[in-house]
C-alpha positions as CSV (number, residue, x, y, z in Angstrom):
1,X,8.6,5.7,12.9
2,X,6.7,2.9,11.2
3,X,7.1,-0.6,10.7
4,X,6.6,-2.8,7.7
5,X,6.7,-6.7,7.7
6,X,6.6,-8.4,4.5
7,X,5.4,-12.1,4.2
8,X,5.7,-12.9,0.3
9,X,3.5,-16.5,0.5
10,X,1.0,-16.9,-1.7
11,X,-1.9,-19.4,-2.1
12,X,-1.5,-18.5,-6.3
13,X,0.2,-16.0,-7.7
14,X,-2.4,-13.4,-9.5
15,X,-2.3,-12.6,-12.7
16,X,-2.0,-9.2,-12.7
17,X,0.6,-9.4,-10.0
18,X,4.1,-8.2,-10.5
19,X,4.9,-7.8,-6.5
20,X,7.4,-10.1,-4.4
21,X,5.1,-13.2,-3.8
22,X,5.5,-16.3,-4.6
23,X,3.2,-20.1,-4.9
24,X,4.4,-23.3,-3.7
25,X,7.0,-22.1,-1.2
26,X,5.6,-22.8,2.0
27,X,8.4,-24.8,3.1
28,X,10.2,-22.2,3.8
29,X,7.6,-20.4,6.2
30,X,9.7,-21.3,9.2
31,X,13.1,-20.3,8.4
32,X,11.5,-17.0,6.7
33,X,10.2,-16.4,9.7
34,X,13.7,-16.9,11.9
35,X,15.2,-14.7,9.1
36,X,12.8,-12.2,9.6
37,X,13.4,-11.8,13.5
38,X,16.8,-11.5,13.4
39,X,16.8,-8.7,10.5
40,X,14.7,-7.2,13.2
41,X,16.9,-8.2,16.3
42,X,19.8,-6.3,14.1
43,X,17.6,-3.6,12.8
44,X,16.1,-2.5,15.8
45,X,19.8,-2.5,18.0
46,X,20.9,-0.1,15.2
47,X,18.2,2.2,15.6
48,X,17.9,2.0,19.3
49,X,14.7,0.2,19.5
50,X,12.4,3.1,18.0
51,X,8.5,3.3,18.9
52,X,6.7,2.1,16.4
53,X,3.2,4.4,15.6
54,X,2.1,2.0,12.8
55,X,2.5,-1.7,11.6
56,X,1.8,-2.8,8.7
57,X,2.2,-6.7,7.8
58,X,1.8,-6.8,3.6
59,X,2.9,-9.5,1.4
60,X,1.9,-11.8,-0.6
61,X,-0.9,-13.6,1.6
62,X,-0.1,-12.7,5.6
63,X,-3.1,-15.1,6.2
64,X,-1.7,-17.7,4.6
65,X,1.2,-18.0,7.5
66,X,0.2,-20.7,10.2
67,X,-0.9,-19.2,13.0
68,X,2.1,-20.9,15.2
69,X,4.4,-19.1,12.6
70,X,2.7,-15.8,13.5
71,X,2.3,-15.9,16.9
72,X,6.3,-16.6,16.8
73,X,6.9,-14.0,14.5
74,X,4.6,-11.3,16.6
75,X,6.0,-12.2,20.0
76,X,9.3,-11.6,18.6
77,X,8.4,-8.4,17.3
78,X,6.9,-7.2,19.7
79,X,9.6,-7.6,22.4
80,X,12.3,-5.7,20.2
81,X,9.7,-2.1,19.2
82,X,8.1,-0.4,21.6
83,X,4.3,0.3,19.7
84,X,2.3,3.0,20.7
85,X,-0.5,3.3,22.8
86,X,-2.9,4.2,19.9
87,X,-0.9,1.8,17.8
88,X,-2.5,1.2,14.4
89,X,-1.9,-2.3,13.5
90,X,-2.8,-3.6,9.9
91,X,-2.7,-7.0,8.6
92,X,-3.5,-7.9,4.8
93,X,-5.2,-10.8,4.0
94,X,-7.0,-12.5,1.3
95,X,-10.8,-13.9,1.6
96,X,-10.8,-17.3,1.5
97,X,-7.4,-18.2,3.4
98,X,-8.3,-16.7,6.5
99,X,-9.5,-18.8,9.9
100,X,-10.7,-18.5,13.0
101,X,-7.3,-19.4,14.5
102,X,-5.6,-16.8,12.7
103,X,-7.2,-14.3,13.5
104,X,-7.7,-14.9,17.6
105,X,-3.3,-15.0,17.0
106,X,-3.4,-11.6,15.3
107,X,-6.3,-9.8,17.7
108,X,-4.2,-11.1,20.7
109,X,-0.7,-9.7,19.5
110,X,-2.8,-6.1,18.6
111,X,-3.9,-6.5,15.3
112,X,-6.7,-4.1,14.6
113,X,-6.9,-3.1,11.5
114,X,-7.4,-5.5,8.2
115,X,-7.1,-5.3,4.8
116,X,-8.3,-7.4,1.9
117,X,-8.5,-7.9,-1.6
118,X,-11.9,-8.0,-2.6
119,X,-11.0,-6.6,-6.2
120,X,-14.0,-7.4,-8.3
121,X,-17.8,-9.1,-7.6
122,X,-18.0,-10.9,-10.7
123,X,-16.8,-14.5,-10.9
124,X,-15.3,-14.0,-14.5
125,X,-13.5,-11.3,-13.3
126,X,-11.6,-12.9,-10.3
127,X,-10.8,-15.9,-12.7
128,X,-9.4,-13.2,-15.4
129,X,-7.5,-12.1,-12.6
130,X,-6.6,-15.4,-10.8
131,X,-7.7,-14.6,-7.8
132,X,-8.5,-18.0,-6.1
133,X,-12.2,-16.7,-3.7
134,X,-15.5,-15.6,-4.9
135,X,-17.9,-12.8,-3.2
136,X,-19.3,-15.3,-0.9
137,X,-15.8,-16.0,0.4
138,X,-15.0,-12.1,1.0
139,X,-18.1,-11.6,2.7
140,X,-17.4,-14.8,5.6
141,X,-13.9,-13.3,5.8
142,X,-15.4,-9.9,6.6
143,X,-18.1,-11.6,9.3
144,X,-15.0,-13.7,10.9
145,X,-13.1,-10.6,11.2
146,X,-15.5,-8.7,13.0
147,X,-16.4,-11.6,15.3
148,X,-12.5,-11.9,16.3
149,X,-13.3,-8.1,16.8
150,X,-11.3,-6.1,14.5
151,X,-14.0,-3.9,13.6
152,X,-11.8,-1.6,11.1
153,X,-12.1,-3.3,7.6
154,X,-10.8,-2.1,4.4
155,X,-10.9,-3.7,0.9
156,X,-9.2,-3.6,-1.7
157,X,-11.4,-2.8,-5.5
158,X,-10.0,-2.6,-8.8
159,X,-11.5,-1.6,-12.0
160,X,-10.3,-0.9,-15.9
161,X,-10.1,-4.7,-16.2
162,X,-10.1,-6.8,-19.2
163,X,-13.8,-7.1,-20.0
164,X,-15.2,-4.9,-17.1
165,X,-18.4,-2.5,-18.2
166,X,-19.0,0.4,-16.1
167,X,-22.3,-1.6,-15.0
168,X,-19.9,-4.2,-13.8
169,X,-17.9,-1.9,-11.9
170,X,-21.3,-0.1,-10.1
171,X,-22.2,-3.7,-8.8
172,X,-19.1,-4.5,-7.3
173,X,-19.1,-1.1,-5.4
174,X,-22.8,-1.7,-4.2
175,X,-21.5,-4.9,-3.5
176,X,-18.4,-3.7,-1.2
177,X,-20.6,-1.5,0.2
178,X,-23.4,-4.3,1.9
179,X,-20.0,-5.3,3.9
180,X,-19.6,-1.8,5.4
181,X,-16.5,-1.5,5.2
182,X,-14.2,1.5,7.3
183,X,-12.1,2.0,4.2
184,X,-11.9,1.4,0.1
185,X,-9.2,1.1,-1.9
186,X,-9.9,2.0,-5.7
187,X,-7.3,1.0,-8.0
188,X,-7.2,1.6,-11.8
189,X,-5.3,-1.8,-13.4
190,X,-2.5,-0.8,-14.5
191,X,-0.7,-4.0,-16.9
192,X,2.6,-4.8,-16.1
193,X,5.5,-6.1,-18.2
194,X,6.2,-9.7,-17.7
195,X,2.9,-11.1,-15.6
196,X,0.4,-13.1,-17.9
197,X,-2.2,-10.9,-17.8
198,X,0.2,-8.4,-19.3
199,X,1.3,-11.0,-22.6
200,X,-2.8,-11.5,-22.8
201,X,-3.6,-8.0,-23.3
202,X,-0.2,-7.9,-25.7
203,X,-1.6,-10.7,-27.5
204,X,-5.0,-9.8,-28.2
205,X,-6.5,-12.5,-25.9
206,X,-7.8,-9.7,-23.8
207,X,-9.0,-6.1,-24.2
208,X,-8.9,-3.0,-21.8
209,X,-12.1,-0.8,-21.5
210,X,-11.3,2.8,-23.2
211,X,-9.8,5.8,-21.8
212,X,-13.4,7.2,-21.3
213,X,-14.9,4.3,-19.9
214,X,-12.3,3.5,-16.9
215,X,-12.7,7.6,-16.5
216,X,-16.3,7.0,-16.0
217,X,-15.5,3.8,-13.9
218,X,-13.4,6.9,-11.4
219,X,-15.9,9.1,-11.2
220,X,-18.7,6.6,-10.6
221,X,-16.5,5.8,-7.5
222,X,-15.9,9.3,-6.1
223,X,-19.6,10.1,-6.9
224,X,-21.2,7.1,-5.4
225,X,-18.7,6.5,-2.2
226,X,-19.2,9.9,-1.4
227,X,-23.0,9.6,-1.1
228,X,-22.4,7.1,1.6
229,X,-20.3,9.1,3.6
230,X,-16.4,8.1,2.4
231,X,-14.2,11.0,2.3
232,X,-11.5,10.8,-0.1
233,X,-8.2,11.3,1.1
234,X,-6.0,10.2,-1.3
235,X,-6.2,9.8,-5.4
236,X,-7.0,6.0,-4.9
237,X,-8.3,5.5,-1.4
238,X,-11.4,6.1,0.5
239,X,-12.5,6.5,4.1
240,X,-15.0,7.1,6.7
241,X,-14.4,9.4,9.2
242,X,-11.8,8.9,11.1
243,X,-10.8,5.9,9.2
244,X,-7.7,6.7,6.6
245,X,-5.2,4.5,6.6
246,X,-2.3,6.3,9.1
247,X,0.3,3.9,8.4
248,X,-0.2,4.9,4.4
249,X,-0.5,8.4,5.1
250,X,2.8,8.4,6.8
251,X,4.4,7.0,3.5
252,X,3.1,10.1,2.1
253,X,4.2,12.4,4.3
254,X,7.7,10.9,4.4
255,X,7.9,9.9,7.6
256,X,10.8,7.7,8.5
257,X,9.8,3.3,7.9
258,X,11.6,0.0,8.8
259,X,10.9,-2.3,6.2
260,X,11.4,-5.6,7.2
261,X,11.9,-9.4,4.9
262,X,12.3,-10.3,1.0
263,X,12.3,-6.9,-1.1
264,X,10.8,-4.8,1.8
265,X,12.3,-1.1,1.8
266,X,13.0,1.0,4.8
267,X,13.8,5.1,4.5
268,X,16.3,6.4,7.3
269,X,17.2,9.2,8.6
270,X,20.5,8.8,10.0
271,X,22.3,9.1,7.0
272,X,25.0,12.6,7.2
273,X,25.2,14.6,3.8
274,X,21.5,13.2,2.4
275,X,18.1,13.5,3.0
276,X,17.7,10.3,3.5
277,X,18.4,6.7,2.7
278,X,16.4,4.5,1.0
279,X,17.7,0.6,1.7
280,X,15.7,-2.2,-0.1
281,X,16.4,-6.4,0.5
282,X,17.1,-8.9,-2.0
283,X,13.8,-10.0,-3.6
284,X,13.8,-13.5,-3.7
285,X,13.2,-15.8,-0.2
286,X,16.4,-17.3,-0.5
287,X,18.6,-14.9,-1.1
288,X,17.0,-12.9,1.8
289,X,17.5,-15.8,3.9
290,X,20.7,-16.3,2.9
291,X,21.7,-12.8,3.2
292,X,20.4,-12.5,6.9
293,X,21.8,-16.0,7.9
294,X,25.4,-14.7,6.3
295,X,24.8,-11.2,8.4
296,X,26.0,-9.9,4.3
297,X,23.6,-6.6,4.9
298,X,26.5,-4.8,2.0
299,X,23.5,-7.4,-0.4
300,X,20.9,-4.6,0.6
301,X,20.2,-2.0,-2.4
302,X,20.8,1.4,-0.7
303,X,20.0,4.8,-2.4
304,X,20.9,8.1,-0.8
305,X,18.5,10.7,-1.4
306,X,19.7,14.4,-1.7
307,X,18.0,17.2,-0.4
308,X,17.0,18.0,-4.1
309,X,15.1,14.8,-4.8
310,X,13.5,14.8,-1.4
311,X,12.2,18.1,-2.2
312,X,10.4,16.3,-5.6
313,X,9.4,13.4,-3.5
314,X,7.5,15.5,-1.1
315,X,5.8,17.1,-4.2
316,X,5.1,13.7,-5.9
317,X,4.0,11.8,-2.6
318,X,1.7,15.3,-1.3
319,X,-0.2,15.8,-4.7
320,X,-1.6,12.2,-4.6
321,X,-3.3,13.5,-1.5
322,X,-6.5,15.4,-1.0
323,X,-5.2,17.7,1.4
324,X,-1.8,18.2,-1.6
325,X,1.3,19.8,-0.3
326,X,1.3,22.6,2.7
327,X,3.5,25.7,1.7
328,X,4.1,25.5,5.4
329,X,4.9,21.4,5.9
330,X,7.3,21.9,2.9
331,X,9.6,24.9,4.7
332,X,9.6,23.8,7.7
333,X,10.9,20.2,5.9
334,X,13.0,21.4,3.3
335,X,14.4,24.7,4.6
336,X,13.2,26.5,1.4
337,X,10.0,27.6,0.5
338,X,7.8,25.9,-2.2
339,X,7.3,29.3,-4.1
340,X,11.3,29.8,-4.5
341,X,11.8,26.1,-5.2
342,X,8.6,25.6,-8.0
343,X,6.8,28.9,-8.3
344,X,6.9,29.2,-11.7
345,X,5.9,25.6,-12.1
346,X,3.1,25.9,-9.9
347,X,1.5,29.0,-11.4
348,X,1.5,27.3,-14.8
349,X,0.0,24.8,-13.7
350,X,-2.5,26.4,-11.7
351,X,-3.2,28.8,-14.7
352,X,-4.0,25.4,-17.0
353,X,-6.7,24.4,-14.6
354,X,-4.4,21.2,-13.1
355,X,-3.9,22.7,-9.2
356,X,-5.2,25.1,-7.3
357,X,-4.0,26.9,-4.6
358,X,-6.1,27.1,-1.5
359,X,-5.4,27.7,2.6
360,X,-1.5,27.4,2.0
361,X,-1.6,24.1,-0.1
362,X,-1.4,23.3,-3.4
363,X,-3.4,20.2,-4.7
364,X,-4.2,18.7,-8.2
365,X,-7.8,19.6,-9.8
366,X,-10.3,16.9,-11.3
367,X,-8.3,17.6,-14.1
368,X,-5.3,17.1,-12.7
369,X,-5.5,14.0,-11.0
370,X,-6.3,12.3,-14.8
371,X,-2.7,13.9,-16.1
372,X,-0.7,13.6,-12.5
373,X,2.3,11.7,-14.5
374,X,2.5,14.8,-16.9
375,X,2.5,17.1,-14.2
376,X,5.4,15.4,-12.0
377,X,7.2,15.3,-15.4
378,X,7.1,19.1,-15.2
379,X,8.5,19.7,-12.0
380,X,11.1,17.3,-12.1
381,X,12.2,18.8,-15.3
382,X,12.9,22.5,-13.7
């Protein structure tokens, strides 16, 4: 199983950012925190304490949590999961909050893995984005990191941003790469409804590079990356050797999660008559207090998946993959085989150049990966 622990505090709340964080509320760090342990106190007596293969602290700003908080918060969690031996243990954080404090907290609780957004070298970039550090910040973040000696960094890039030119774009990946970083995330901006960046680009205030262009901007990344030795294993993200990120990989090959604090989601297995249940918390930091503090888990939003849409999921979650979805993985999962469930699908698409079929897994073409919406669309409508 994996764990997920969400800590929605932010420093200032990106423009682009549509995600459970929120500015100004660090007075409510401490009895987040409490919440947060007993969620986990209840959680983890309902599934019998389950060993934990990967942790994964997201938010919001992790780094931006005292480092008394998170020492609390760790100790806590680390007497109620058992974590493997070979644990990986990631922590985001964002360049320019982190210190040396911090970080010696995080190391001695396991922490060995770390994630920040670098998003963009350009300083008119960051502001369009309201991101709050510059490059020199990411790089002292990176140094600090390694001295604390978690030596497996990964950052976070993002292009098809208002203004960006494809030159732009080639200098912040030469840039990420003088950091040497274990892992690359490449994300393509995608505007959503209700953040200001969003009513910018609706009002003209701000324009998107064309279709072409942020095409380009992909390719440059696969092209170049690959020349210095990242594998891709995953339509966005990018690793050395050795280095992809397990506790994302396990999202993709549905394997069971605990999601823990404001709006995290967990998928469970213990469901009878489903595949699986999909339970989510209450957004906002109060009610998610409130809803612990009350023991009112009925507030949770729980889906049950059937067998039928656990059988798309797997397609939808595999294809974003570089290794796609195994003929073999799928029976053994599903109890039917991927040729009697989307054949017909699958051959179409195949014969219109979007996957091919190779060693017993499907997977999306070049091609493919720039019309993946189009192609879910199709096998969900079978």
């Amino acid at each position: 199983m994996e764990l997920y622990i969400h800590l929605p505090f932010c420093a200032q709340k990106c423009r682009y950012c549509d995600f459970a964080s929120y500015a100004g509320c660090e007075h409510q760090m401490a009895s987040y925190v409490d919440a947060l342990l007993c969620e986990a106190a209840v959680q983890a007596e309902r599934l019998h304490h389950p060993p934990m293969d990967t942790v994964f602290i997201g938010g919001g700003t992790p780094s931006l949590l005292p480092a008394p908080l998170l020492d609390r918060l760790l100790t806590g969690i680390r007497q109620l999961f058992l974590f493997a031996d070979d644990v990986e243990f990631s922590t985001e954080a964002n360049p320019g909050t982190l210190t040396e404090d911090w970080l010696k907290t995080a190391v001695c609780h396991g922490v060995n893995r770390l994630s920040m957004g670098m998003q963009a070298y350009q300083p008119e970039l960051l502001r369009t984005l309201g991101r709050i550090h510059d490059f020199t910040q990411v790089e002292r973040s990176v140094a600090m990191a390694r001295a604390a000696g978690i030596s497996n960094i990964s950052l976070d890039l993002m292009f098809g941003l208002p203004g960006q030119t494809r030159a732009q774009w080639l200098e912040t990946l030469h840039a990420a790469l003088t950091l040497h970083p274990q892992h690359l995330s490449c994300y393509g901006l995608i505007p959503e409804d209700g953040t200001p960046l969003k009513a910018d680009l609706d009002a003209g205030r701000l324009t998107l590079p064309d279709e072409e262009t942020e095409r380009t901007m992909y390719d440059d990344a696969l092209v170049l990356l690959a020349g210095h030795g990242f594998e891709q294993y995953e339509i966005s993200n990018f690793a050395l050797p050795g280095c992809a990120c397990r506790h994302n990989l396990g999202y993709w090959q549905q394997i069971p999660y605990l999601g823990l604090g404001a709006s995290a989601s967990s998928m469970l297995t213990d469901s009878p008559g489903c595949a699986y249940t999909r339970e989510t918390n209450p957004a906002a930091i109060d009610a998610y207090i409130s809803m612990v503090q009350q023991q009112q888990w009925s507030q949770r939003e729980c889906i049950s998946i059937t067998p039928r849409e656990a059988m798309f999921e797997t397609m939808m979650l595999g294809l974003r993959t570089n290794a796609g979805v195994s003929e073999a993985a799928f029976l053994q999962r599903h109890g039917t085989s991927l040729e009697q469930r989307y054949g017909q699908q699958l051959h179409s698409l195949q014969t219109r150049g979007l996957l091919t079929h190779r060693d017993g897994s499907w997977t999306l073409t070049r091609r493919g990966m720039d019309v993946q919406n189009a192609i879910l669309v199709e096998l969900m409508d079978d």
